[in-house]
N, C-alpha and C positions, 0 to 999 in steps of 0.2 A: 549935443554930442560931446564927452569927454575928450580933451588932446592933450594935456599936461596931465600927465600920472605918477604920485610916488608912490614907492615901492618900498618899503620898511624890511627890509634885514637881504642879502646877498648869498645866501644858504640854495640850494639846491632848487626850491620852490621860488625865490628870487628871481635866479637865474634865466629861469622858464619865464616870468610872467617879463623881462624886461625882453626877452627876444619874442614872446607873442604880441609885447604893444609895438613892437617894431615890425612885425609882419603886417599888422594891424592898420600900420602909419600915423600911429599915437607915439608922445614923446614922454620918454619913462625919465626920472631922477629916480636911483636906487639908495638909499640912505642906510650904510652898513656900518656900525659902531667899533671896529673893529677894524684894522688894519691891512686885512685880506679876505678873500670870498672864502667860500668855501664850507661856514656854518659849523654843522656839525661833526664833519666831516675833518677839519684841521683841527692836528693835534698840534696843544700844549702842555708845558709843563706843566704850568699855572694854571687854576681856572681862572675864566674873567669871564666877570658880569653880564649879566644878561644873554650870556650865551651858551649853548648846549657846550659840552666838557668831553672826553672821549677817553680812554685811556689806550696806549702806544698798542695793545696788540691786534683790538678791536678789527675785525674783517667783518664785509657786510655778509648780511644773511642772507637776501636775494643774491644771484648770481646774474651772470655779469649781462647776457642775452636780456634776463628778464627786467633787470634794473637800468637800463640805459636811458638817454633819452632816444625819444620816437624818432627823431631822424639823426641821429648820431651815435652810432656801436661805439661799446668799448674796443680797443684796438685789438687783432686780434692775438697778439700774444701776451695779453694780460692774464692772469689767472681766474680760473670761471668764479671764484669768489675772490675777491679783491679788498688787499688789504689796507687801511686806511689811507696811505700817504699816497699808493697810487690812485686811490677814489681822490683824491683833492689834486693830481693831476690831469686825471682825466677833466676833473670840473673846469681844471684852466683852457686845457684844450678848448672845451666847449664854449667859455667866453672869449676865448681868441678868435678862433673859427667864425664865429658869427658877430665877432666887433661887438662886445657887450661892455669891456670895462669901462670904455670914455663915459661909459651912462652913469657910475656907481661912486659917492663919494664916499672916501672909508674916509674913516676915523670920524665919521658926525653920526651924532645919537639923536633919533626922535624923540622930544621931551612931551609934547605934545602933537595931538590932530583933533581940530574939532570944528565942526558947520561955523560955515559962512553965516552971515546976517541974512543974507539970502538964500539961505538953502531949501528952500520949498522952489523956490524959481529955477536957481541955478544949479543945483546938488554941487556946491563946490567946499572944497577944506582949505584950513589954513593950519599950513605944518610946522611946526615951530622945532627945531633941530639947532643944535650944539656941537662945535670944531671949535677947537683950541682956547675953551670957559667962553667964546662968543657965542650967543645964541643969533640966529637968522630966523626971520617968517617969510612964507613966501605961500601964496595960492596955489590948487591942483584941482583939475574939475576933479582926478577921483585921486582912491587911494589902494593898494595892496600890500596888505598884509602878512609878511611869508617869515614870519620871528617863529613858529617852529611848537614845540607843548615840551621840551625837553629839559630847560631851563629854572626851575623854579623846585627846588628838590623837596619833598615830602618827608619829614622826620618824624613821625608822631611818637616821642619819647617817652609821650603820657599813657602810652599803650604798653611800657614794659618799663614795670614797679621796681625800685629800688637802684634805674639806674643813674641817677646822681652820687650815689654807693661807688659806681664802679673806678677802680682806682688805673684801670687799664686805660689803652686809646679806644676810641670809637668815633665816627665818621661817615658821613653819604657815600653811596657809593659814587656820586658825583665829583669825589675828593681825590679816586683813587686813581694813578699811572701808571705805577710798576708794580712788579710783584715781590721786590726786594726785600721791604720793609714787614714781608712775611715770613722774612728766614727764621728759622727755630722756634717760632709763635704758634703758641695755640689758635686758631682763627674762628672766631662765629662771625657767619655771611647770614646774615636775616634776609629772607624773600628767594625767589626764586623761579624771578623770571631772565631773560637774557641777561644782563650783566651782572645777575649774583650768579647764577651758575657757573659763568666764563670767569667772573674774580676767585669763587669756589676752587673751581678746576686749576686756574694758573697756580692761587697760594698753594697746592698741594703740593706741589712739586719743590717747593722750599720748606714750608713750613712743617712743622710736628705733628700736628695735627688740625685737621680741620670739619667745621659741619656747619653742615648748612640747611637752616629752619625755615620750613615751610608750613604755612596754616591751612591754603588748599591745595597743595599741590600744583603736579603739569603736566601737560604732554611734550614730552623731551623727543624730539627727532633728528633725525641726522641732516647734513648736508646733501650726502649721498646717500641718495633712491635707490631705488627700482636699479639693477647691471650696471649701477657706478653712475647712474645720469644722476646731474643737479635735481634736488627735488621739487622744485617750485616750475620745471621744464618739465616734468610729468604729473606733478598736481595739478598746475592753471594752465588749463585747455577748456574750448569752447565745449566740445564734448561731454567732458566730465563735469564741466560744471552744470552745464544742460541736464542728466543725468540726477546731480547732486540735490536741482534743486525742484525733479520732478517726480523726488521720494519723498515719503514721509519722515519727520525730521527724527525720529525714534529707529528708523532704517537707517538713514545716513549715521548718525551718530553713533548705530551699533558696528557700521561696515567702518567707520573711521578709526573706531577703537580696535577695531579687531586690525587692521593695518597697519596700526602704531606699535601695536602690543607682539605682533609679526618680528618688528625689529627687537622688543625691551618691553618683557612683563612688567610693567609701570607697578602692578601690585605687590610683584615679588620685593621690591626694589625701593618701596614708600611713597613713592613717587606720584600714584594713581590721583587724580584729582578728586575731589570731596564733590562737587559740583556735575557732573555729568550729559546732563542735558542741553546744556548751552556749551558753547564753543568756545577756550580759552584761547588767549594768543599761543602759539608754539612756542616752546623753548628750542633755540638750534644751537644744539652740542656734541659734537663728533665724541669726545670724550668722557663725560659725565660716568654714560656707564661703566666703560674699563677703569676710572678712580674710583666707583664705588666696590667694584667688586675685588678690586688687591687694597681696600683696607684705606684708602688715602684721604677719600671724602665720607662723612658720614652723615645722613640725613635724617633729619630729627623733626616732630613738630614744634610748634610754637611753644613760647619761651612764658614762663610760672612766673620767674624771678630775675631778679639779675643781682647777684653779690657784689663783694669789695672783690674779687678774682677770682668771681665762677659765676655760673648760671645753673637755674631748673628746669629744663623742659617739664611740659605738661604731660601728663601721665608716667611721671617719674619721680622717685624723690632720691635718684642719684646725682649729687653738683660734679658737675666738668669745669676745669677749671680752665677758664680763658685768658688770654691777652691782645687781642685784639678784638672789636666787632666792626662788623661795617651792614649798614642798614643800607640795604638794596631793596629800597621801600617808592618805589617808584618816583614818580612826579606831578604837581600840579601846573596849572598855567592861567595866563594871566595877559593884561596886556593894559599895562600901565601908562599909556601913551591915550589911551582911548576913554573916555567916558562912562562911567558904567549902563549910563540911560543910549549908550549905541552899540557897546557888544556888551551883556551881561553875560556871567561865566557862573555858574550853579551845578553840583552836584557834577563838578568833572565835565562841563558839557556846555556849550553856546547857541544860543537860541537861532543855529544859521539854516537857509533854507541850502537844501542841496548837500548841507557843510560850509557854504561858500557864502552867502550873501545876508545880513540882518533882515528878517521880514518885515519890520517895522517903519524902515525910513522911506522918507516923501519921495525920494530921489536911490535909483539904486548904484549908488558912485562908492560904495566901501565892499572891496572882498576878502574876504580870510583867507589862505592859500597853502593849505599842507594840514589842518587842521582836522585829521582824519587818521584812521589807523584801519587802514584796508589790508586783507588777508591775501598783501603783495608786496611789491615793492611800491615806495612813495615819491620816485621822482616820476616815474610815466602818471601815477596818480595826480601829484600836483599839476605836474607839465598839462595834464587834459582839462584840470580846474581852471587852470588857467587862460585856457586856448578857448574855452566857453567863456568864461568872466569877463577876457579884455571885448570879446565880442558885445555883451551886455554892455560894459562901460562904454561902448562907442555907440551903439542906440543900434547894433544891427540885431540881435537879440531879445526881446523880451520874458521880462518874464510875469508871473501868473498874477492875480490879485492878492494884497498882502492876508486877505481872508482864506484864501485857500492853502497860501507857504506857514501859514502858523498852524493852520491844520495838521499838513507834513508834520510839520515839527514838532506840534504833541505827539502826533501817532508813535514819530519813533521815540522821544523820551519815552515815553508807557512801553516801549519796546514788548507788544505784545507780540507770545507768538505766532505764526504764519502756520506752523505745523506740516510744512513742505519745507526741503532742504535743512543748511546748517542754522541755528539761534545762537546770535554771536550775544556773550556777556555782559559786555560793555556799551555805552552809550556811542563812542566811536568807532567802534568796530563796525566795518562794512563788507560786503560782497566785492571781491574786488571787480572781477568780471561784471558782472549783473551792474555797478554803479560808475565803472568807465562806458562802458557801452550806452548808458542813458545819457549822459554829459554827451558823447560823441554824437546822437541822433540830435540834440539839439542845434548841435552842426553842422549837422547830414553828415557824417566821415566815419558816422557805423560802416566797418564793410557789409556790402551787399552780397553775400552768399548765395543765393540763388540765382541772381546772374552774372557770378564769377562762377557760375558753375557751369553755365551754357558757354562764355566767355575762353576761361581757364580754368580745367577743372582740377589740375595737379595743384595750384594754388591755392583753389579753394578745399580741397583734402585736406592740405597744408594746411589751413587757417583754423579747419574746426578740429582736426586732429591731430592737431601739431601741439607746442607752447603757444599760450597767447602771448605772446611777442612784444613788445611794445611798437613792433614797425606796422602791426596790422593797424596803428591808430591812423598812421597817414597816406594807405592806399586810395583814397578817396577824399572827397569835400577840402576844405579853406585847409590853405597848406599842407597841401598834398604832397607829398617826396617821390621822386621818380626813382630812387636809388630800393624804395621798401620791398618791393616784390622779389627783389636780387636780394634784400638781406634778410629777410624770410626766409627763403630756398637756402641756403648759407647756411644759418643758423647753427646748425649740428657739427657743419665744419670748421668753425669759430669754437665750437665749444669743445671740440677735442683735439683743435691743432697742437693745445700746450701739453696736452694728458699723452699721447701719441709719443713720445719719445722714442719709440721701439715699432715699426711697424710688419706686422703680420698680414700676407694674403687669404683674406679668408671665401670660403667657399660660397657663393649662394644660396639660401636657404629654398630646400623644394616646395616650402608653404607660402612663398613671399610673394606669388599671382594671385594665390586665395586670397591671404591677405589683404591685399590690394581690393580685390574683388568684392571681399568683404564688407571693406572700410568706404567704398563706395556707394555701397547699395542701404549702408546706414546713414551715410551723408542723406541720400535723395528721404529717407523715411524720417529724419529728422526737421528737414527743411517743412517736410510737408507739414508736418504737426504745428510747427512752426506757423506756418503759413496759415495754416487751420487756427 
């Protein structure tokens, strides 16, 4: 049974796996290279090494209910999306709260982790880590890995001709902080997923002009849903997803597009995705489409050329002349601490079962911890990776035969499709719903629905038809929270205590017992099929 554990970077996913090996009564060393927790989440001027980068205006894109951890709300007068500096106090909060920093040495870098002489016996590492040019080794039966895929920036320069030509700046968008150095500058933003759009949108508002190049497009959405609700509180529900993924994936994909396009003809716009069928990550932009349509931002395809101070998009042969670019060309990741014969990284992807565990080792004492990109937020996602894993590293879990987890793990590389529900794109991309609730059943701290229904039934309405929450993780099984059922019910009132500035007595609506009625009688007819 594992008792000594490190924990490799102090970032959000960190944070989580040192207070699950302490529930657990496992003893974590947290090894953070860096100065302070907080990951990716703590802004700097500077970038530094090895660690995810953010620039000052960056707000998250889950909102605040859905991205907490499971037994810890954000406070309630913070803003339903929160802006980075207060995301890295809440993180303090959370290691204070539960006595996590005596665990975490900053400023020491993992240079190395690699088997013991005995690791068919013992599954144990030996971590070899650097503070102050000393290097220290020191034993751990296991190890967690929570250094992030954010780090390692993606430039393929050899994908756009002639720009050693260019006599202008150009730069990752990993480089970028302010929007300053956009005043009076022409700007090309290449890519556009979240942070080319948001550096898009901020330069417009200084600069001369700007445009931003896209090869397949997005689906651009707002923060604000459905009557002003956060939209991740009315997309991720037990219901809808239920729903989503008991259509044929050519239905859901046609009712998703037709919902996006509800807010912003993506076609009118250039916007529309080349791709269709499968399931791109969202873009979440309040603004995008009011700079495109007064003239500010202008969206273009992918780029011909690049001159000494202009560029040609494709299917043009007018040059724009530029002075600045910034390649918002995603990321790769890596983990240079590690062996490649223990996590091998291919084609954007890691041969882990679950996400989490190498199938190949004698001994199952290494987990990856954040390593995923679920159509959610990722600190409840890690937080659950992690509350399964420490379980595994202590011998009360197992898991399958490594014949069966390589299985898995072709299937989903081959990412064939299901032809029910959404087909996500990428190899990372997961269900967020459908892949916490599996992690949670190996638990047992799935809630139980059907007899929270006999139980409490207003709760359980709640559960299936509400937000999936991140509190519904610890109604039940190994570290259970007595406070979730109370911050469930809540939820709505946390979320618009800070919007409420002004309040209005409003009437009862005379549909709201159907309603009710309604949303009941769909509960029972879900479960059954369920049950069925």
């Amino acid at each position: 049974m594992a008792k000594r554990v490190a924990i490799v970077g102090a970032g959000v996913s960190g944070l989580a796996s040192i207070k699950c090996c302490l529930e657990e009564g496992l003893e974590p060393t947290c090894f953070e290279r860096s100065d302070d927790l907080g990951g990716l989440w703590r802004f700097t001027e500077h970038v530094e090494e090895g660690r995810a980068s953010l620039y000052k205006s960056v707000v998250s894109n889950s909102c605040k209910e859905m991205s907490c951890y499971s037994d810890f709300p954000f406070p309630e007068d913070y803003p339903n999306y929160v802006p980075n500096s207060q995301f890295l106090e809440y993180l303090k909060m959370y290691a204070n709260h539960f006595n996590l920093l005596k665990h975490i040495q900053f400023k020491t870098k993992v240079c190395s982790v690699t088997k013991c002489s005995d690791f068919t016996v013992s599954g144990q590492w030996e971590v070899v880590t650097m503070r102050d040019e000393k290097q220290e080794s020191a034993v751990f039966d296991a190890v967690m890995v929570c250094t992030g895929f954010l780090t390692n920036p993606y430039l393929p320069l050899d994908s756009f001709p002639g720009i050693n030509a260019f006599k202008g700046q150009y730069f990752h968008s990993r480089q970028y902080k302010h929007p300053d150095i956009f005043k009076d500058k022409r700007v090309l933003v290449i890519g556009m997923g979240n942070s080319g759009t948001d550096i898009a949108v901020e330069a417009s508002h200084l600069a001369e002009k700007v445009f931003l190049s896209t090869t397949g497009g997005g689906w651009v959405i707002s923060r604000i849903f459905d009557s002003g609700y956060p939209w991740d509180m009315v997309f991720m529900t037990r219901f809808q997803n239920m729903l989503r993924n008991s259509l044929p994936t050519p239905i859901v994909t046609w009712l998703m597009m037709r919902k996006i396009n509800n807010w912003l003809n993506h076609a009118n716009y250039g916007l529309i995705p080349e791709e269709r069928t499968q399931l791109k990550e969202f873009v979440l932009n309040d603004e995008l489409p009011g700079r495109i349509i007064t003239g500010k931002v202008f969206i273009r395809p992918s780029i011909k050329e690049v001159k000494e101070n202009s560029v040609m998009f494709n299917n043009t042969s007018k040059e724009e002349p530029i002075d600045i670019i910034v390649f918002a060309t995603g990321y790769t990741f890596a983990f240079p601490f590690l062996d490649e014969s223990v996590v091998k990284v291919e084609d954007g992807q890691a041969s882990l079962y679950k996400y989490i565990f190498p199938a190949h080792l004698q001994k199952p004492t290494l987990a990856i911890i954040g390593l995923i990109k679920p159509l959610g937020s990722m600190i409840p996602t890690g937080e659950t990776q992690a509350r399964w894993a420490v379980r595994v590293l202590k011998g009360v879990n197992k898991l399958p035969p490594p014949s069966v987890m390589i299985e898995e793990i072709n299937a989903r590389r081959e990412n064939k499709p299901s032809w029910f529900g959404l087909c996500y794109c990428k190899a990372l991309q997961s269900d967020y719903i459908t892949y916490i609730d599996e992690l949670l059943t190996y638990i047992n701290a799935k809630p139980k629905l059907f007899s929270m229904l006999l139980t409490d039934p207003h709760l359980a309405l709640t559960v299936f038809f509400g937000p999936c929450s991140p509190y519904q993780f610890r109604l039940t099984g190994p570290g259970k929270w007595e406070g979730a059922r109370n911050a469930i019910m809540t939820q709505w009132d946390r979320t618009f205590k800070v919007t409420k500035g002004r309040v209005v007595q409003e009437s009862p609506s005379p549909f709201e017992s159907f309603l009710k009625l309604f949303s009941f009688l769909a509960l029972l007819v879900a479960i059954f099929l369920i049950v069925l």
